[in-house]
N, C-alpha and C positions, 0 to 999 in steps of 0.2 A: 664312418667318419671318425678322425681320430679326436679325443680328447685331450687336454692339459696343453702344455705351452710344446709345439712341434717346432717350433722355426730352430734354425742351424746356429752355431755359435756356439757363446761360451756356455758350458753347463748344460749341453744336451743332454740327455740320457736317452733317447729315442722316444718312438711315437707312441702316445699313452701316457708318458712317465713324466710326471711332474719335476718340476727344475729346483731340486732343492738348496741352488745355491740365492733362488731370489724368494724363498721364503723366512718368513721370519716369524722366530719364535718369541710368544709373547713373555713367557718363563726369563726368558736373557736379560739381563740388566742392561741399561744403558752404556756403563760404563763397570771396569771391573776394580778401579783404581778405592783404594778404602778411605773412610776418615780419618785424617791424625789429630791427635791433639791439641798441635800447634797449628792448625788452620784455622785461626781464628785473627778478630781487630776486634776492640771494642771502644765504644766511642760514646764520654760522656761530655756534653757540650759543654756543663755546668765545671765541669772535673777537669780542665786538660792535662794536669800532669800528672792526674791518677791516671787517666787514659795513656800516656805518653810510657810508665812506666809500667803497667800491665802486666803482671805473669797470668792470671788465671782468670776464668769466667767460665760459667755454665751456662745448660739452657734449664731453667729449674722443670722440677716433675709435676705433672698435673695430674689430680685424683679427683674422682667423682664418685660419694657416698650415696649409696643406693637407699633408693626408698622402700624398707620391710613392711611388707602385707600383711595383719595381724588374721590370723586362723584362728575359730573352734581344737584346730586339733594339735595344735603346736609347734608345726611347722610353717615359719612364716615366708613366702618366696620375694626374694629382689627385685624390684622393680627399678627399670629407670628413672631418672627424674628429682632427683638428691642434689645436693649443693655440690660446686664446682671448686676446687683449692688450690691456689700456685704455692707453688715453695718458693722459697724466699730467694733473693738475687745474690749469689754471693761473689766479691771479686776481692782477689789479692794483689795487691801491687808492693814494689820494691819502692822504699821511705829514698826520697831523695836526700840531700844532703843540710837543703835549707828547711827541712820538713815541712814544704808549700804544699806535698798532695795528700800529707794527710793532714794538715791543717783546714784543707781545703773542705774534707767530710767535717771535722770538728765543727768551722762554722757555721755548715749548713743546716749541722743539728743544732745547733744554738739560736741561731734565727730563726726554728720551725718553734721552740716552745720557750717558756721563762724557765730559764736557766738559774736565772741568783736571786730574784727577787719574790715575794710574797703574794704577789696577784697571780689571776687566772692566766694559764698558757694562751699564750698569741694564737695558736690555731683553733681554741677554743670559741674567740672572740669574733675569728674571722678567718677564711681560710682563700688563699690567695695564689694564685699561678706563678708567684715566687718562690711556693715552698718545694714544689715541685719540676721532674726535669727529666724528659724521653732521655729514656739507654737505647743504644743502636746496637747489635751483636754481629757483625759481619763473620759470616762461616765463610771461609776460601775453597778453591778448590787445588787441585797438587799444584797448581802454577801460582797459587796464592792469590788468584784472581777473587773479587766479589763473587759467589755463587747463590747465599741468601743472606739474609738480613731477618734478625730477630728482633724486633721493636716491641720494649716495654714503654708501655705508657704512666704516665703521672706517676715516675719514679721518689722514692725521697729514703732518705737513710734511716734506717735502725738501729743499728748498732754497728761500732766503730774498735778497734780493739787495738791495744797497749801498745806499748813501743817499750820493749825490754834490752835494756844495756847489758855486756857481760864482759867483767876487764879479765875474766880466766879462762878467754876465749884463743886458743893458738893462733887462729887467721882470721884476717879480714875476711868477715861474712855480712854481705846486706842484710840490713833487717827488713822483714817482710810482714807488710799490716793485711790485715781482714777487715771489707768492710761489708755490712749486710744492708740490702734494699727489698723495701716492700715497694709495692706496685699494683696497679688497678688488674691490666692482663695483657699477656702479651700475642702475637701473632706473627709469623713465620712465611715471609714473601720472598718472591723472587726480583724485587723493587724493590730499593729505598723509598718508605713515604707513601707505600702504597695504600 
């Protein structure tokens, strides 16, 4: 009695002979299409026209420092089970005209701490669901469609950086700000919200 797929059709090879056109290899990628840079959206609820004006965003790096096993002879081996680290969030947007997105980071750092006055910073005193605010990082695919969503949770800013004039500049160039965000951690779905 013969073995493997014998019926008639496409991809016969005769009897015994497996049908290597209805096999599939695990090795193969789904798709051979690559990441580009520009397949990205990012979406901050709190931010809209830093969102709106957008050049850049990451997905920051996560590291986990391992736990050393202290030895008699000197050589200590790594163990699992060390502290977990994100890098920081960074995104760049182009400064609008009326300077509302990055105004926008300014005040948010300004309502998380005392800024002018001589008592204890406000988030010292009390820390409140207003200082904070979910980033969405939508990764596209070549059609630009939603493919995944990068959700940092209990986002809030760091650091916010200058806005430099230059009148010895030959052409109109946008200036372009950096802002940095800390965050609790994030996670990598194929849902928003998930």
């Amino acid at each position: 009695m013969p073995h493997g797929y014998t019926g008639e059709g496409h991809g016969y090879t005769g009897p015994g002979i497996p049908d290597v056109s209805r096999v599939s290899n695990p090795r193969q990628p789904d798709t051979n299409n690559y990441l580009s840079s520009n397949y990205f959206k990012l979406e901050i609820t709190r931010l809209p026209t830093v969102t709106y004006f957008c050049q850049t965003a990451s997905i920051p790096s996560l590291s986990i420092t391992p736990v050393e096993q202290p030895t008699a002879l000197g050589l200590r081996p790594k163990l699992m089970g060390g502290q977990y680290a994100f890098e920081d969030l960074n995104v760049s947007f182009v400064v609008d005209e009326d300077i509302k997105n990055w105004t926008e980071v300014f005040d948010w750092m300004e309502s998380i701490g005392n800024m002018r006055g001589f008592g204890p910073p406000v988030i010292a005193e009390s820390i409140t669901d207003d200082f904070f605010s979910d980033i969405l990082l939508m990764v596209t695919n070549s059609a630009y469609q939603p493919k995944y969503y990068v959700q940092f949770r209990d986002a809030f800013p760091i650091a916010l950086s200058g806005i430099e004039f230059n009148s010895t500049a030959l052409e109109t160039e946008p200036i372009v700000a950096n802002a940095t965000f800390s965050y609790t951690s994030y996670k990598i779905t194929s849902q928003p919200n998930a």
